[in-house]
N, C-alpha and C positions, 0 to 999 in steps of 0.2 A: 719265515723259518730262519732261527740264526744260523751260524757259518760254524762249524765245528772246527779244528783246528786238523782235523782228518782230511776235509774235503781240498780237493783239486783251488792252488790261488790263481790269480788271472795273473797277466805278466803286470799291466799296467794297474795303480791303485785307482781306484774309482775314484772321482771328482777330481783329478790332478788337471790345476790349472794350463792352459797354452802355455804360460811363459817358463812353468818347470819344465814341462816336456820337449820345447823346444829346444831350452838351457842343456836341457840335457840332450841333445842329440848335437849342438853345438861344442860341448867337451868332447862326445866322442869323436866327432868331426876332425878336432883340432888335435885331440888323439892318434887319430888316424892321419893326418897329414905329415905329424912327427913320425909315426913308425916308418909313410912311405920315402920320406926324405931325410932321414937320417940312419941308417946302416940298413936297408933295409930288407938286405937276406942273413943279417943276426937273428936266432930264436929268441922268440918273445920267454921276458923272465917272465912265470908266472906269479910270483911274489910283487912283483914290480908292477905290473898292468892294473893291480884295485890301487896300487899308490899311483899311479900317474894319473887314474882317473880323478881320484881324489884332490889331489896333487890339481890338476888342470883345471878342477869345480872350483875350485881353493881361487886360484888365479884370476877365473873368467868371470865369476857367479859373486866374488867376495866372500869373505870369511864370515860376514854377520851370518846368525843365526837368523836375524830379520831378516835378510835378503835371502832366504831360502836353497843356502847351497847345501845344506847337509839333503835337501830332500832331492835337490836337484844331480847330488852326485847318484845318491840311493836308486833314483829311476835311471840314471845312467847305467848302473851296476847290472839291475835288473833286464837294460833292453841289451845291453854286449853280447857278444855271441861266445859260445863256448869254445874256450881255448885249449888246444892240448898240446903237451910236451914236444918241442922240436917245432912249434911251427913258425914261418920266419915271418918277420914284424912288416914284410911286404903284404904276405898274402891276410892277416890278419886285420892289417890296413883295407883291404879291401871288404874285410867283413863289415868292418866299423863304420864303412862312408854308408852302406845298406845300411842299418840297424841307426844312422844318425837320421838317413831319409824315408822309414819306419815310423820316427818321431816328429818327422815335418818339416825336417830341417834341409833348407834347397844346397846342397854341395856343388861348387863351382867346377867343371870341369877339366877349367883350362887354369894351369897352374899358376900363371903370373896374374888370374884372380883370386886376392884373400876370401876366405870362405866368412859370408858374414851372415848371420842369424835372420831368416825370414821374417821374424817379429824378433822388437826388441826387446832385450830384458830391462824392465821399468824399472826406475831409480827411486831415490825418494818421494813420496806425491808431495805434490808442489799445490796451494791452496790456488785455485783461478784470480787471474791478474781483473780489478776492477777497472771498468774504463766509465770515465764520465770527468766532471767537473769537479776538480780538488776543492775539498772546500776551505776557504782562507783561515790562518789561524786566528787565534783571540785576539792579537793585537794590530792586524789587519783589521780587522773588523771594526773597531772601536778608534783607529785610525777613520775608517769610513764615515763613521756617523759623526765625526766633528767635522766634517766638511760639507 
């Protein structure tokens, strides 16, 4: 039966790969370490928190559209927790590290450990390295056979 645009959506999108979802609990992560570490009984701007997320997918995830930060911010957006007026970027921070370990993402406890992504986000694919016996060029070769 198709899905009406009526019906109840899921939080997360069906088939989202590991590495979006971790990605993205990793922005929030690093989200949430900025709000707790820097000013952080200021009220969260709410204009400001989809650009920081943005903003920190932008940074971590890279800009390519091939490297999937626009989807990886989007699930971001989607796992946050809901923010309301007046509330200070500490306790908000504490929303963010739940909602980062929601998505699978292992947040470090102890601060003088950086928080770094339980799986990594994969780079460009690299073709496997061939091992064996190079074979000699053509003029090796026919060096060869005159002797």
């Amino acid at each position: 039966m198709a899905q009406k645009s009526t019906d109840l959506q899921s939080e997360m999108p069906q088939g989202v790969p590991d590495e979006f979802r971790i990605g993205a609990g990793w922005v929030l992560a690093a989200v949430a370490h900025r709000y707790r570490t820097e000013n952080p009984e200021r009220p969260v701007d709410l204009l400001g928190f989809p650009i920081a997320v943005g903003a920190t997918a932008s940074r971590l995830i890279g800009a390519s559209h091939h490297g999937g930060m626009p989807k990886v911010a989007r699930i971001a957006h989607r796992a946050a927790p809901a923010i309301t007026e007046g509330m200070p970027r500490g306790e908000v921070a504490g929303l963010l590290v739940e909602a980062a370990r929601s998505l699978g993402f292992e947040w470090s406890e102890d601060d003088s450990e950086p928080a770094i992504p339980k799986l990594p986000i994969p780079g460009p694919r690299r073709a496997p390295e061939k091992h064996g016996t190079p074979v000699p060029r053509r003029e090796q070769r026919a060096q060869g056979a005159r002797r």
